[in-house]
MDTraj code that builds the backbone (N, CA, C; nanometers):
import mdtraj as md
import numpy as np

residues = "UNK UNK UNK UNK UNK UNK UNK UNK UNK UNK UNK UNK UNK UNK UNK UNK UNK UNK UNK UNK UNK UNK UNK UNK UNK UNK UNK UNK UNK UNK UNK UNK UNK UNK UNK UNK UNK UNK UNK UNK UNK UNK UNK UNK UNK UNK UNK UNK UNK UNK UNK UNK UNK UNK UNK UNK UNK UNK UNK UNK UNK UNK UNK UNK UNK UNK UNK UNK UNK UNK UNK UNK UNK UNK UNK UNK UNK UNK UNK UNK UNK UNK UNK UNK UNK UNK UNK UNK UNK UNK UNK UNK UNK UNK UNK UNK UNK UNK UNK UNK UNK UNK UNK UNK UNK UNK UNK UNK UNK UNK UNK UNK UNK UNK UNK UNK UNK UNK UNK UNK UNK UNK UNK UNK UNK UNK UNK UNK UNK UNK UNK UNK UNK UNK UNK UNK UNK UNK UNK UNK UNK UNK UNK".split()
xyz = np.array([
    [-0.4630, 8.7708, -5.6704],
    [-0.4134, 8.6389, -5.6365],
    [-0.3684, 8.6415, -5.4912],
    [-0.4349, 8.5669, -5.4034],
    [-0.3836, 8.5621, -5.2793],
    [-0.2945, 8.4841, -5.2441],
    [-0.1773, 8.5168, -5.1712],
    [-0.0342, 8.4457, -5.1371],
    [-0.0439, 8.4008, -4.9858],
    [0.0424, 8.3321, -4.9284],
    [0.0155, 8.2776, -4.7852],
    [0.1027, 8.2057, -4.7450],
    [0.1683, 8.2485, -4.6792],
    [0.2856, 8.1887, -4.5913],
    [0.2021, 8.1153, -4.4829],
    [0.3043, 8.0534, -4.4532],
    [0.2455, 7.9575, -4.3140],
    [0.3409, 7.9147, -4.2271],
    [0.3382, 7.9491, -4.1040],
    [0.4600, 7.9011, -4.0119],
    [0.3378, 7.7702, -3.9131],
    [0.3682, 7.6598, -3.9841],
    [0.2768, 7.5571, -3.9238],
    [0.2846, 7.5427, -3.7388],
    [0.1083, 7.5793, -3.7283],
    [0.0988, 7.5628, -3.5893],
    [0.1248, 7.6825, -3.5150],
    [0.1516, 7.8260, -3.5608],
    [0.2228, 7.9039, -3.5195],
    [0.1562, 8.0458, -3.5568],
    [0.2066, 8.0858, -3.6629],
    [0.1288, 8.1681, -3.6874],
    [0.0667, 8.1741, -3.8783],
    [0.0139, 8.2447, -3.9064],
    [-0.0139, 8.1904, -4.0289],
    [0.0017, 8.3682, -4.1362],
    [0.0451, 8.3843, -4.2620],
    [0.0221, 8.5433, -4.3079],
    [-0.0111, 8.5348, -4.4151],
    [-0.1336, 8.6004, -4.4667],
    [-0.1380, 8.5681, -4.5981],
    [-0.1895, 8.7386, -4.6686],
    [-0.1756, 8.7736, -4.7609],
    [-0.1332, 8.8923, -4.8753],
    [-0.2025, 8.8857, -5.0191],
    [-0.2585, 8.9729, -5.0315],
    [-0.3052, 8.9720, -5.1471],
    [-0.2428, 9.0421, -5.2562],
    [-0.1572, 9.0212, -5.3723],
    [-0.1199, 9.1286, -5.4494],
    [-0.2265, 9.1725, -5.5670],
    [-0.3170, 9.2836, -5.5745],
    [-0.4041, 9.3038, -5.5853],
    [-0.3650, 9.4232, -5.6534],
    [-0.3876, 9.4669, -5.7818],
    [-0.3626, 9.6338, -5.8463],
    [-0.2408, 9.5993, -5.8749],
    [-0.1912, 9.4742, -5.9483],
    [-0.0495, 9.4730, -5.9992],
    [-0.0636, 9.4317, -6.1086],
    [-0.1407, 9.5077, -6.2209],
    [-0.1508, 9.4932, -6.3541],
    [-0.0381, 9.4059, -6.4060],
    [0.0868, 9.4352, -6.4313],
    [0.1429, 9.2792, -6.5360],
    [0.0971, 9.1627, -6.4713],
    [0.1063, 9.1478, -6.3357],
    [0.0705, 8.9852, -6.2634],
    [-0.0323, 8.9714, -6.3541],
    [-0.1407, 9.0483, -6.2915],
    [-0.2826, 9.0081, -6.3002],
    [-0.2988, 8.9804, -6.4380],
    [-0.1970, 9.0732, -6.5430],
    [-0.2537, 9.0229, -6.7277],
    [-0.1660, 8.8954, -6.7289],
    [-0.0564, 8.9016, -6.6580],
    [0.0380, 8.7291, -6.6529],
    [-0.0529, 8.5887, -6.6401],
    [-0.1223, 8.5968, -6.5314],
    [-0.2216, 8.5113, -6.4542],
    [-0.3255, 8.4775, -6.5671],
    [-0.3856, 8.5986, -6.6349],
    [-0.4731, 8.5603, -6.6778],
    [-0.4603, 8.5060, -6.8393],
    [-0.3463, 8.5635, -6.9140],
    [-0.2857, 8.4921, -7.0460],
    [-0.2339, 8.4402, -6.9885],
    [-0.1529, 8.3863, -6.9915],
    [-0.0429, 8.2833, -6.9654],
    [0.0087, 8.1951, -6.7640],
    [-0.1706, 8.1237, -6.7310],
    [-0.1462, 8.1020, -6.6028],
    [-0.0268, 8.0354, -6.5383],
    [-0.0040, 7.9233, -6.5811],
    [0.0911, 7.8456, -6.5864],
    [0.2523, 7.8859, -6.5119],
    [0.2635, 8.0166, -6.6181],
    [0.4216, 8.0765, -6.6430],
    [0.3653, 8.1799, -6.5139],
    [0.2508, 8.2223, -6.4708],
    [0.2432, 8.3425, -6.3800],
    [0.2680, 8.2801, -6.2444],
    [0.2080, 8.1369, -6.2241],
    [0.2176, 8.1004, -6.0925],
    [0.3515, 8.0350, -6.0942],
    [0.4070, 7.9794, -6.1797],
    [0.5651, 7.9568, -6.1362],
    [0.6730, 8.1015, -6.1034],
    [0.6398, 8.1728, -6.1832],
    [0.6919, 8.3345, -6.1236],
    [0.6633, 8.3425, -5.9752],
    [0.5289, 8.3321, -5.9586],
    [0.5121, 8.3951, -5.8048],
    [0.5317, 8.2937, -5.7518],
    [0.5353, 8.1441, -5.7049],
    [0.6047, 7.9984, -5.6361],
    [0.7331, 8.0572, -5.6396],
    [0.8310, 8.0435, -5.7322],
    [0.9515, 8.0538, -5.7607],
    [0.9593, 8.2032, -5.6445],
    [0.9432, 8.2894, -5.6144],
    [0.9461, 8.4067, -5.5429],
    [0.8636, 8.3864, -5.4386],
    [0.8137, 8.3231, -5.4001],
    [0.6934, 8.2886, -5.2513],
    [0.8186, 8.1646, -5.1943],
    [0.8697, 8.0983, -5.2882],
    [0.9128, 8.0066, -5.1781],
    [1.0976, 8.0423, -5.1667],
    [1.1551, 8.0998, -5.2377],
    [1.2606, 8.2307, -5.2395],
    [1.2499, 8.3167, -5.0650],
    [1.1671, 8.4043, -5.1093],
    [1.1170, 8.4886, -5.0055],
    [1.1094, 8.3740, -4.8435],
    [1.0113, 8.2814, -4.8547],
    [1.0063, 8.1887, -4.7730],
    [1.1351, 8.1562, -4.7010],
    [1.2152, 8.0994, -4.8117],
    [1.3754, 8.0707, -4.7646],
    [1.4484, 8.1996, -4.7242],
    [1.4056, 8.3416, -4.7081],
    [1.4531, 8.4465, -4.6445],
    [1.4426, 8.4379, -4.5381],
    [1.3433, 8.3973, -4.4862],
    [1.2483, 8.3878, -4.3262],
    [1.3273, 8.2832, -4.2710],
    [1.2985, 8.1469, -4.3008],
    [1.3645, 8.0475, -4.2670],
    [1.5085, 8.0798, -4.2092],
    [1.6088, 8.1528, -4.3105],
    [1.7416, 8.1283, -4.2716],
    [1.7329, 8.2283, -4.1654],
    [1.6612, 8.3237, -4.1283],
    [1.6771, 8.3952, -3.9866],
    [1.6433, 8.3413, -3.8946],
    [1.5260, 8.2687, -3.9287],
    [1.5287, 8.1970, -3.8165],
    [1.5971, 8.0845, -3.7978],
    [1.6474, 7.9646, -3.8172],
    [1.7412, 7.9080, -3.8307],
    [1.8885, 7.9554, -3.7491],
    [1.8849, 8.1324, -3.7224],
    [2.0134, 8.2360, -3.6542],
    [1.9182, 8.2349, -3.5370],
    [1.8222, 8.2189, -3.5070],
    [1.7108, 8.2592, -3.3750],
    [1.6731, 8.1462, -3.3243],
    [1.6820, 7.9963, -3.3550],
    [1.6068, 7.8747, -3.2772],
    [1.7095, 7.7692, -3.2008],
    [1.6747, 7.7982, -3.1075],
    [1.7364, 7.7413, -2.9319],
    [1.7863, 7.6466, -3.0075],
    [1.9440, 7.5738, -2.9642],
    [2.0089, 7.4781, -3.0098],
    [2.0421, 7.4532, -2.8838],
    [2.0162, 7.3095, -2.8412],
    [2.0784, 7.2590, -2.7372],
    [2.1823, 7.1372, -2.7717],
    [2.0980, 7.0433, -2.8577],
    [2.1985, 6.9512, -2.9629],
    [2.1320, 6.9136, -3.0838],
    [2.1021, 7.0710, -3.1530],
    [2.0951, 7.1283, -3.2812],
    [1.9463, 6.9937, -3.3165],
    [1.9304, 6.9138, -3.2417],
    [1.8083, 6.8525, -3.2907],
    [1.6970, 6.8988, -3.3360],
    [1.6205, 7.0324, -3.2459],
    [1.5070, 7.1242, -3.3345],
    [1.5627, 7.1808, -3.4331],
    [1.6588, 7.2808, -3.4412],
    [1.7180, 7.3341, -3.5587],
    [1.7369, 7.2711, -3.6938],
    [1.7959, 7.0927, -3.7180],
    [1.7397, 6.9974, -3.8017],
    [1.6400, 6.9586, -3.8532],
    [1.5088, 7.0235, -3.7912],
    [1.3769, 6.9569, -3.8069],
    [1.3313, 7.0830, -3.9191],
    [1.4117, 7.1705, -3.8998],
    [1.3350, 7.3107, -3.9649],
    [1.3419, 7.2963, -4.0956],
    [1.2227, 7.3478, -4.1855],
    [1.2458, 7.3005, -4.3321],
    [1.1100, 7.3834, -4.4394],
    [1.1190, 7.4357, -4.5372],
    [1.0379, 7.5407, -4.6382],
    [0.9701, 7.3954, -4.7358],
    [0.8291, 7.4151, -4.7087],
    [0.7936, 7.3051, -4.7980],
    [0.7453, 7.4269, -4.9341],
    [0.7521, 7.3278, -5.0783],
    [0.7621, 7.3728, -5.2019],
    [0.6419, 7.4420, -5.1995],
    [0.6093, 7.5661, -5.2773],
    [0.4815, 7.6430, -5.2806],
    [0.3764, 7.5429, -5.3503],
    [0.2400, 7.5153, -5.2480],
    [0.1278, 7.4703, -5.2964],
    [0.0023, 7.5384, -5.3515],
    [-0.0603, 7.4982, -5.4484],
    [-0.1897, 7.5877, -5.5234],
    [-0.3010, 7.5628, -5.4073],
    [-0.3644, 7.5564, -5.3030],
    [-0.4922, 7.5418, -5.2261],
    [-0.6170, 7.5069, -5.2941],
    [-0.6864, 7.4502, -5.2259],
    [-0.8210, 7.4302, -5.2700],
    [-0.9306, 7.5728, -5.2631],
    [-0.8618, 7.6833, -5.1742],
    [-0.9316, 7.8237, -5.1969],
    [-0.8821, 7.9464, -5.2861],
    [-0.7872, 7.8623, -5.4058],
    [-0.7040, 7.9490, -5.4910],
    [-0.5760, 8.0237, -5.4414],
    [-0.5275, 7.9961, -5.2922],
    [-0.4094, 8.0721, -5.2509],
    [-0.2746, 7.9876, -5.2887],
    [-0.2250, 8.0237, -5.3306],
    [-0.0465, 7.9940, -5.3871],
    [-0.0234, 7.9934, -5.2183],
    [0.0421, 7.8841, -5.1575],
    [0.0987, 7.9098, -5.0551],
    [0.2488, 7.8238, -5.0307],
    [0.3214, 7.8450, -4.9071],
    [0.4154, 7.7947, -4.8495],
    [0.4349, 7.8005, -4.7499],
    [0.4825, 7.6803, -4.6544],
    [0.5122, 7.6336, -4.5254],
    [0.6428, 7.6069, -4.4796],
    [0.6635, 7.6874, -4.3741],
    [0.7684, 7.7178, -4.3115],
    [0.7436, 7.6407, -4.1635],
    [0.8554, 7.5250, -4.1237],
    [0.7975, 7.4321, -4.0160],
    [0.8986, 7.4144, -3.8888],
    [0.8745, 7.3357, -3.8141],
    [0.9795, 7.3134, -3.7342],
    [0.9169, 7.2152, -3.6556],
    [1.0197, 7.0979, -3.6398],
    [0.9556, 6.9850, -3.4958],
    [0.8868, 6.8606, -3.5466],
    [0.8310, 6.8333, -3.7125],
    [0.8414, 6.7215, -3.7742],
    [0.7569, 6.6247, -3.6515],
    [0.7721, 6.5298, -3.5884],
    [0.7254, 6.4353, -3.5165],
    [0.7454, 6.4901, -3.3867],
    [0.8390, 6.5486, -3.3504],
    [0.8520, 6.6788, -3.1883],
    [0.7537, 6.8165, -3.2003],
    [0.6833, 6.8044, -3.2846],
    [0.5807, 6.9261, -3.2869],
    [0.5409, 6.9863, -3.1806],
    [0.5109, 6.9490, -3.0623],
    [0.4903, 6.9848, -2.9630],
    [0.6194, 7.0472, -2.8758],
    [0.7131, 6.9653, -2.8654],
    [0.8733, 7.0428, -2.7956],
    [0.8408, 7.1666, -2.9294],
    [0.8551, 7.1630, -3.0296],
    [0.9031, 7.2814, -3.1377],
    [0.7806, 7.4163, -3.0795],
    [0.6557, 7.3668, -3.0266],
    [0.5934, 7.4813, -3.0183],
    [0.5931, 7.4998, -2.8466],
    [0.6511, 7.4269, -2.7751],
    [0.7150, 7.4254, -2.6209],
    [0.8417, 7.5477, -2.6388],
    [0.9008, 7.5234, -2.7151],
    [1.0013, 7.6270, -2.7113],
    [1.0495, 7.7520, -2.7906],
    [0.8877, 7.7860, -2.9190],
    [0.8565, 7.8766, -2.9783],
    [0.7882, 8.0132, -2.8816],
    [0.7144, 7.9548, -2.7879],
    [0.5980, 8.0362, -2.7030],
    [0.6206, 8.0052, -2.5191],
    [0.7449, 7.9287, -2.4733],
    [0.7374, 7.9382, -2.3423],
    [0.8251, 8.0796, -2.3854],
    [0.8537, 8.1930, -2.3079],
    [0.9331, 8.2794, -2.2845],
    [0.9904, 8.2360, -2.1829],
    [0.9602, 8.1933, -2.0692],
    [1.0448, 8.1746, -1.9579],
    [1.1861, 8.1038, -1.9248],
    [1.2104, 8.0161, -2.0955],
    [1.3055, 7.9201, -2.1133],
    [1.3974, 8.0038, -2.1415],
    [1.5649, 8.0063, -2.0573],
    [1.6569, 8.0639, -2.1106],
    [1.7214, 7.9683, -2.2158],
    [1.7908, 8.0551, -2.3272],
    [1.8638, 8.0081, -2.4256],
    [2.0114, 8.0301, -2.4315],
    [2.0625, 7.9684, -2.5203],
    [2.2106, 8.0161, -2.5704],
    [2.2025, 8.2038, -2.6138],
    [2.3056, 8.2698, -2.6067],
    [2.3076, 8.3866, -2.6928],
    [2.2620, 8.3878, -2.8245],
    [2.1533, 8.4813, -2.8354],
    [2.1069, 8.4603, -3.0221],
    [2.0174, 8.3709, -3.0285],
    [1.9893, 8.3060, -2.9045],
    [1.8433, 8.1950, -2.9527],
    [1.7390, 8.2200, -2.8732],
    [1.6540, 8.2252, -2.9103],
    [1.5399, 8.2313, -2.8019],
    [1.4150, 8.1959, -2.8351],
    [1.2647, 8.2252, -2.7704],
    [1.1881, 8.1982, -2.7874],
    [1.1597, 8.2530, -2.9365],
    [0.9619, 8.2587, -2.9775],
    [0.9637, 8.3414, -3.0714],
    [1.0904, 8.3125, -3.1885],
    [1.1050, 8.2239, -3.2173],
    [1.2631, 8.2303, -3.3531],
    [1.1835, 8.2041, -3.4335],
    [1.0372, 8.1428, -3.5231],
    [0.9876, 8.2123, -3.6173],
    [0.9045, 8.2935, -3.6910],
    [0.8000, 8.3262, -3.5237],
    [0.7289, 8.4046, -3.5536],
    [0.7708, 8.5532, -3.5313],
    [0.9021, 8.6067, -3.4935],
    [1.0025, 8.6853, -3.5439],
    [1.0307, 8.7343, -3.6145],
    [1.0861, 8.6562, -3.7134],
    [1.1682, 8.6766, -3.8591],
    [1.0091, 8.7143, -3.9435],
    [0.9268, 8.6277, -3.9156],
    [0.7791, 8.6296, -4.0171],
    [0.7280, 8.7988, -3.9891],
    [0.7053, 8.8142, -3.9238],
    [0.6908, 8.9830, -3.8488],
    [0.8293, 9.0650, -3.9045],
    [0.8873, 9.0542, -3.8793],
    [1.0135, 9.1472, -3.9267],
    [1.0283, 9.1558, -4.1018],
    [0.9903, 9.0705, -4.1597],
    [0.9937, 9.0421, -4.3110],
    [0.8607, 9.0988, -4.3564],
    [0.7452, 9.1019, -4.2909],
    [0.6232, 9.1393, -4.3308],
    [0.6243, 9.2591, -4.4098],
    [0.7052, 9.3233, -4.3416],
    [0.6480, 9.5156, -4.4279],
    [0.7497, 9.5145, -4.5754],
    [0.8203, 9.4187, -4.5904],
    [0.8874, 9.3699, -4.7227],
    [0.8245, 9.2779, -4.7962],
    [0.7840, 9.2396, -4.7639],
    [0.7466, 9.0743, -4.8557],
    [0.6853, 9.1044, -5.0079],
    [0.5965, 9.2090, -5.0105],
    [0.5314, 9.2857, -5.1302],
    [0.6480, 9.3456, -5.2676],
    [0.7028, 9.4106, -5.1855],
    [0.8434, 9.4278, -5.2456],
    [0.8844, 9.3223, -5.3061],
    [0.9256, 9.2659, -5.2082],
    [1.0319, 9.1492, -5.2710],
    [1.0017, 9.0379, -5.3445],
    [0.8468, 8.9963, -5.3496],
    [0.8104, 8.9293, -5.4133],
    [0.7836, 8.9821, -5.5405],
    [0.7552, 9.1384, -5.5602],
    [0.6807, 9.2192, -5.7102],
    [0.8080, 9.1974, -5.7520],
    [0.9618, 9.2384, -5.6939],
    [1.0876, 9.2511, -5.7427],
    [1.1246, 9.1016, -5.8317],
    [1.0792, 9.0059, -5.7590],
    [1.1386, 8.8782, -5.7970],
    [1.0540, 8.8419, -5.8776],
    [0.9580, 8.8598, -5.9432],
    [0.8467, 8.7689, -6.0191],
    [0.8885, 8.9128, -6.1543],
    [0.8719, 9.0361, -6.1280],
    [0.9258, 9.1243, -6.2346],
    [1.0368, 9.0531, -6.3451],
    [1.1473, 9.0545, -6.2292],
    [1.3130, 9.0063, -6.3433],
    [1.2273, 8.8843, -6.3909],
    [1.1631, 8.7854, -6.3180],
    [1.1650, 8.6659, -6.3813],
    [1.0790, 8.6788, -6.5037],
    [0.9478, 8.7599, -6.5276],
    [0.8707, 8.7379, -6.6289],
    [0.9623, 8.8845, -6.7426],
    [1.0193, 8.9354, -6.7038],
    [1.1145, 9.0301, -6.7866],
    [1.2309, 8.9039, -6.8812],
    [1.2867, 8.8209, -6.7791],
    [1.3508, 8.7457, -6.8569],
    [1.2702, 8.6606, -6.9491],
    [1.1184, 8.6113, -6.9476],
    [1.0801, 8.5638, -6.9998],
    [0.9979, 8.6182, -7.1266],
    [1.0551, 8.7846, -7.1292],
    [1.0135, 8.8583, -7.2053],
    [0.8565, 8.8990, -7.2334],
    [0.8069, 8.9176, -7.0936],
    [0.6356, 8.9028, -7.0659],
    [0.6288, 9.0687, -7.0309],
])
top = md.Topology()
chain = top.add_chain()
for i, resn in enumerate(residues, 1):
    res = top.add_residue(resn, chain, resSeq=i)
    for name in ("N", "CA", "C"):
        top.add_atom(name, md.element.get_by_symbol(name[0]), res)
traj = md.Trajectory(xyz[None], top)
């Protein structure tokens, strides 16, 4: 089942969990209950990323920082479970003006790069933390 984050406009990551026997027998008896496990933990995980960055994006009068927001995990038309991680709403352009100029100084703690950052820094976890979180959940569901 392929998973896929998305930092819209920015950068994009997507993961395959692949050789994870309970998923894969979850998915295939009982689809339904498997993809709310992994949503419920894709968009979890998602909201990990987010709130770092959210500690990393230039506030001048917190107007980009407002715009930032985890949309609910979607099924794709190429079978990927995904979720979108955004910033800049109708300022899309200022949001990716001040993702990728480096040259712009910031406040302390803010700077360029605030979410393609956190998305990179979370990467060599995400496998983890998603097998961890979809585990308890189909354990509680006694699967």
């Amino acid at each position: 089942m392929p998973i896929h984050i998305e930092t819209v406009g920015l950068i994009s990551t997507t993961m395959r969990l692949d050789g994870w026997d309970r998923l894969t027998t979850v998915l295939r008896v009982a689809p339904e209950l498997g993809l709310q496990a992994l949503g419920r933990s894709l968009y979890g995980t998602a909201n990990k990323i987010f709130n770092e960055s959210q500690m990393q994006v230039p506030v001048r009068r917190g107007i980009l920082r407002s715009t930032g927001f985890v949309a609910p995990p979607a099924l794709q038309g190429n079978g990927q479970l995904a979720v979108r991680i955004s910033y800049g709403g109708a300022s899309a352009p200022y949001a990716y003006d001040q993702h990728y100029n480096l040259a712009y100084r910031h406040a302390p703690g803010r700077k360029a790069l605030y979410l393609s950052d956190p998305v990179y820094a979370a990467t060599p976890n995400l496998e983890r933390w998603i097998q961890a979180d979809v585990g308890r959940t189909l354990s509680g569901l006694g699967l």
